[in-house]
N, C-alpha and C positions, 0 to 999 in steps of 0.2 A: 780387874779384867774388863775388855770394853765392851761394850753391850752391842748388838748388832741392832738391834731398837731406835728408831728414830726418839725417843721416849726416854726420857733418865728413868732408872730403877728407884726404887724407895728408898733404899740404900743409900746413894746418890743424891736424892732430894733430901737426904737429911744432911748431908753433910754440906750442902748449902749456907745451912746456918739461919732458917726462919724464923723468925717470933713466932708462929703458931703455922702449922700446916697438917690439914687435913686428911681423908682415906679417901680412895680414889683419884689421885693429884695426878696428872697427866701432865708434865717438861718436853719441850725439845730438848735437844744438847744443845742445839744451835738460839734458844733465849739465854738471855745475857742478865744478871740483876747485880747493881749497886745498892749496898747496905743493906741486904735480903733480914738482918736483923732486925730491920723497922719493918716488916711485911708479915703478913697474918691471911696466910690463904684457908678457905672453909674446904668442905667435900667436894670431889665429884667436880672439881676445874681441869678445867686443859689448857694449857698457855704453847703455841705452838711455833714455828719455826723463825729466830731472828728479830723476835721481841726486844725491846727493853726495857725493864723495870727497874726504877730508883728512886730512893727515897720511903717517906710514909706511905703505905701502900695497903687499904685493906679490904680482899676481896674473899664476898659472900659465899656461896655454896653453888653450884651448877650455875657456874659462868664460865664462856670460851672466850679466851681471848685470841685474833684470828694472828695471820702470820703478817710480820712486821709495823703490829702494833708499838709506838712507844707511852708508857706511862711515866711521866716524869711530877713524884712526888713530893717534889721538896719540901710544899707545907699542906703536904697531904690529897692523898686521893682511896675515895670508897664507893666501891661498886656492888651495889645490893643483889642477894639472890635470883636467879633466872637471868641474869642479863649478861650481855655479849657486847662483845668490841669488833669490829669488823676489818678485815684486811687495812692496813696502811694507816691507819687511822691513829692521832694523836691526841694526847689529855696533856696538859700544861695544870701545874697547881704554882706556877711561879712564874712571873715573867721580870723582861729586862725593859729599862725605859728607854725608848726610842726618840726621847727627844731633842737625844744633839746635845741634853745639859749633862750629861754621865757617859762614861762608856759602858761597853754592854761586851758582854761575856763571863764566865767565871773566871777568866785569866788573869785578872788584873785585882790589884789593890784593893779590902777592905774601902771602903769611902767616895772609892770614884766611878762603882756602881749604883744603880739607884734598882733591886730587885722589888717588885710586889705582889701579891695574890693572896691565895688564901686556899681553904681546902673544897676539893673538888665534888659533891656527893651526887655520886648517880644511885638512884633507887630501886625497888625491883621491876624485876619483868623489862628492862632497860635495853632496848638494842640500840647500838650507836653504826649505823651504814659507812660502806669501805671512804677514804678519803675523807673521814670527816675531822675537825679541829676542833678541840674545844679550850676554853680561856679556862685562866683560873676562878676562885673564889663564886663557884655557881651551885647550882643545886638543879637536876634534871628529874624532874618528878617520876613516882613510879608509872608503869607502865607507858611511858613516852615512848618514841618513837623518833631518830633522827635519820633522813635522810642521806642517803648519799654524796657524797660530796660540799656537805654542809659546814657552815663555822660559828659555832655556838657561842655569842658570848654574853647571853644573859639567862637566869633562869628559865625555866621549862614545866612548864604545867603539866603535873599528872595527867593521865591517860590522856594524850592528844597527838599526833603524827605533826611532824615538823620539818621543814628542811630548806636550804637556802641560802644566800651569803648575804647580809645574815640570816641563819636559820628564824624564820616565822613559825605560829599556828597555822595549819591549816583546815587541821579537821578533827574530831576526835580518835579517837581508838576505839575499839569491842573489848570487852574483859572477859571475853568467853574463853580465853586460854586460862584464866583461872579455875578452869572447872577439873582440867588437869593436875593439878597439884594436889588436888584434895582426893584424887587416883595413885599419886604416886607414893 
């Protein structure tokens, strides 16, 4: 029966087919996931309208991912507790080589692509602002902070705000949101 719920029922999200999925899991109908058998969602997420999720995929416990995020996991992406993805915004754990010596896409032949990266790890307390890109093979320290409209493609120092093409430091963070967790 269809659910009049912007939201899949539980029901629904099981039959999904996760590697691990959590209590309180909040779906649109309208998120899309390839291979949801490699994906491992904690508590208390929300993944909302027109997402896409594929691949290695593994997120912590009270993370939102906003509407028309795409995570693309090929060789992995992991998003740590409290942290968030913002409208529009893309994570790459693979890419294609642009330089004219391969072609690029998944359409074609074994050999005459040249694909590289590596796995993507965002840490907690983790907001990533609407419009932003991020590369493969990085690591985005806890309590970071990424601006809007920024393009991430080197590590990221814990607790520090960031943003920019390419994303810079600019300044630190406050950790006074952690005083909250030890309330909830």
């Amino acid at each position: 029966m269809y659910s009049t719920t912007s939201f899949l029922s539980k029901e629904e999200i099981l039959e999904i087919g996760f590697k691990k999925c959590g209590d309180n899991v909040k779906i649109s109908r309208f998120a899309r996931f390839y291979s949801p058998e490699k994906m491992s969602i904690g508590d208390n997420v929300r993944i909302d309208d027109f997402c896409i999720l594929s691949g290695e995929i593994t997120l912590g416990s009270s993370i939102h991912i906003s509407a028309y995020v795409a995570l693309y996991g090929a060789m992995g992406i992991e998003i740590g507790d409290y942290s968030g993805v913002s409208p529009m915004s893309v994570i790459y754990s693979a890419m294609d080589d642009f330089s004219g010596d391969y072609l690029v896409g998944p359409i074609h032949p074994e050999g005459t692509t040249n694909v590289t990266g590596g796995v993507v790890r965002i840490g907690r307390f983790v907001q990533v602002g609407t419009n932003s890109v991020i590369f493969p093979n990085l690591t985005i320290g806890e309590g970071s902070v990424i601006g809007a409209c920024s393009l991430v493609n080197r590590d990221v120092e814990s607790w520090t705000i960031n943003y920019g093409i390419p994303s810079i430091r600019h300044k630190d963070r406050s950790k006074k949101l952690l005083h909250f967790v030890s309330e909830l």
